[in-house]
C-alpha positions as CSV (number, residue, x, y, z in Angstrom):
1,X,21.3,34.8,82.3
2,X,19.8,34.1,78.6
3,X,16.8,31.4,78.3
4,X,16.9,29.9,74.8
5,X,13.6,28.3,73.2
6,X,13.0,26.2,70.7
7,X,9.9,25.7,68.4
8,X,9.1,23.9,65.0
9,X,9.8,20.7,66.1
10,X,8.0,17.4,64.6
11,X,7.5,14.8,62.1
12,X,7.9,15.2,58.5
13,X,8.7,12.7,55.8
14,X,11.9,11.9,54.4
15,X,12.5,14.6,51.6
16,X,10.1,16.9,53.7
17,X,11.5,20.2,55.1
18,X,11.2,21.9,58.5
19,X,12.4,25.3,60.3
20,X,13.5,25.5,63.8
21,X,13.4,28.4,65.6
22,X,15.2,29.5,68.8
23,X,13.8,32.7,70.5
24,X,16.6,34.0,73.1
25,X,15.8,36.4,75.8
26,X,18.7,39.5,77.1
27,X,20.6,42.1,75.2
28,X,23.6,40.8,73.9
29,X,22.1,38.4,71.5
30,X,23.5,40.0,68.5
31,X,27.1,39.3,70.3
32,X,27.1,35.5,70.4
33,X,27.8,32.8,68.4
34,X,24.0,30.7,68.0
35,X,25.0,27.3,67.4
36,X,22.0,24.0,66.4
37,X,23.5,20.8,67.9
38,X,21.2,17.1,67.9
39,X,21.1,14.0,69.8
40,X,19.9,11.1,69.0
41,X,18.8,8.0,70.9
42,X,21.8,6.3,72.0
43,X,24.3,8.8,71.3
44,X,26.1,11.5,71.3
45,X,25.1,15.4,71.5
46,X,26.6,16.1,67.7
47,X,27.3,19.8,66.1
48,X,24.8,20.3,63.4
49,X,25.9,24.4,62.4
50,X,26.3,27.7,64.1
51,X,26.5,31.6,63.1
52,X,28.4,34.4,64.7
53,X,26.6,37.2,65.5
54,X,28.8,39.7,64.4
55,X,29.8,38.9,60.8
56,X,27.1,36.5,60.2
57,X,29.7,33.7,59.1
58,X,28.5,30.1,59.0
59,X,30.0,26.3,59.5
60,X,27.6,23.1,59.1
61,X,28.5,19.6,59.9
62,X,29.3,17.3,56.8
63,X,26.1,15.4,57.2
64,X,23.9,18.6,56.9
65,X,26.1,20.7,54.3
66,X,23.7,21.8,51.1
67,X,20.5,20.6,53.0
68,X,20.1,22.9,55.9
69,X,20.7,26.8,56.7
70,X,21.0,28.4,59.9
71,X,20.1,32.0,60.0
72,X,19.6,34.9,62.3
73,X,17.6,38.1,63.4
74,X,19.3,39.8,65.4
75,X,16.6,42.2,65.9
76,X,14.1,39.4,67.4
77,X,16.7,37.6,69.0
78,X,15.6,34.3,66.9
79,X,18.3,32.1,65.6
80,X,17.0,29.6,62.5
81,X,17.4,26.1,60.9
82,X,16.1,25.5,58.0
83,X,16.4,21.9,57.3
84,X,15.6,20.4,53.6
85,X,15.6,17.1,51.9
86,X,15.2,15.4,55.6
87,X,16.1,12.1,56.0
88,X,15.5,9.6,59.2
89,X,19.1,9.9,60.1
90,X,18.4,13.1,60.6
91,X,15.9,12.6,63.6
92,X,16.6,13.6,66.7
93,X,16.4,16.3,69.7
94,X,17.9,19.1,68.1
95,X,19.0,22.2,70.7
96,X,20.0,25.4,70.4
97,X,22.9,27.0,71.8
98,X,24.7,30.0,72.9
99,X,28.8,31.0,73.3
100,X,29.6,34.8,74.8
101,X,33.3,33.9,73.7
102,X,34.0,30.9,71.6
103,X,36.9,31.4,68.3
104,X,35.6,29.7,65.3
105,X,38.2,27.2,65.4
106,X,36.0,25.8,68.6
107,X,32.6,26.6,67.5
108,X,31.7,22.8,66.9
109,X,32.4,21.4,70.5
110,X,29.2,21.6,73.0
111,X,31.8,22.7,75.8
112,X,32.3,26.1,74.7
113,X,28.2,27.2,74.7
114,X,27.1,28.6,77.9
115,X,23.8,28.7,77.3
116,X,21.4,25.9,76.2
117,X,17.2,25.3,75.4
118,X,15.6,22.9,76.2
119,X,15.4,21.1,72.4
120,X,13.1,19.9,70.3
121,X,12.1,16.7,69.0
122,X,12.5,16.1,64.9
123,X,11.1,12.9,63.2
124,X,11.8,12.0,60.0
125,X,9.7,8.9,58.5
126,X,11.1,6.9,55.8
């Protein structure tokens, strides 16, 4: 079983920057993909990025892309998101994630993490 929490969360004004972290507990850490997904009010859980353990490669969704970074250290079991030039579309509960076995190709979909946190809230003022 792996617990995932978050931290960092809270509100920042639009332009402002925040970093998430997402401390995971066990000893495969370094083996999983560590994906950030968000939901806002209303809608839909939505992929935000993820990172594979074992090469380090990267994908973001279209709306983050240049703004924010995920990163991890695999030696603290702590996956990041760094999230720049905030805007309020960018509020919401933002959760972290982890897939034993996902390919890349299927990274993005919220059905192929087994492990979840309990998320975070992010508010971005306008």
């Amino acid at each position: 079983q792996v617990q995932l929490v978050e931290s960092g969360g809270g509100l920042v004004q639009a332009g402002g920057s925040l970093r998430l972290s997402c401390a995971a507990s066990g000893r495969s850490f370094s083996s999983y993909v560590m994906g950030w997904f968000r939901q806002a009010p209303g809608k839909e859980r939505e992929f935000v990025a993820w990172i594979r353990g074992s090469d380090g490669n990267t994908d973001y969704a279209d709306s983050v892309k240049g703004r924010f970074t995920i990163s991890r250290d695999n030696a603290k079991n702590t996956v990041y998101l760094q999230m720049n030039s905030l805007k309020p579309e960018d509020t919401a509960v933002y959760y972290c994630a982890a897939a034993t076995r996902v390919p890349d190709q299927l990274a993005r979909r919220p059905l192929f993490y087994d492990y979840w946190g309990q998320g975070t809230q992010v508010t971005v003022s306008s």
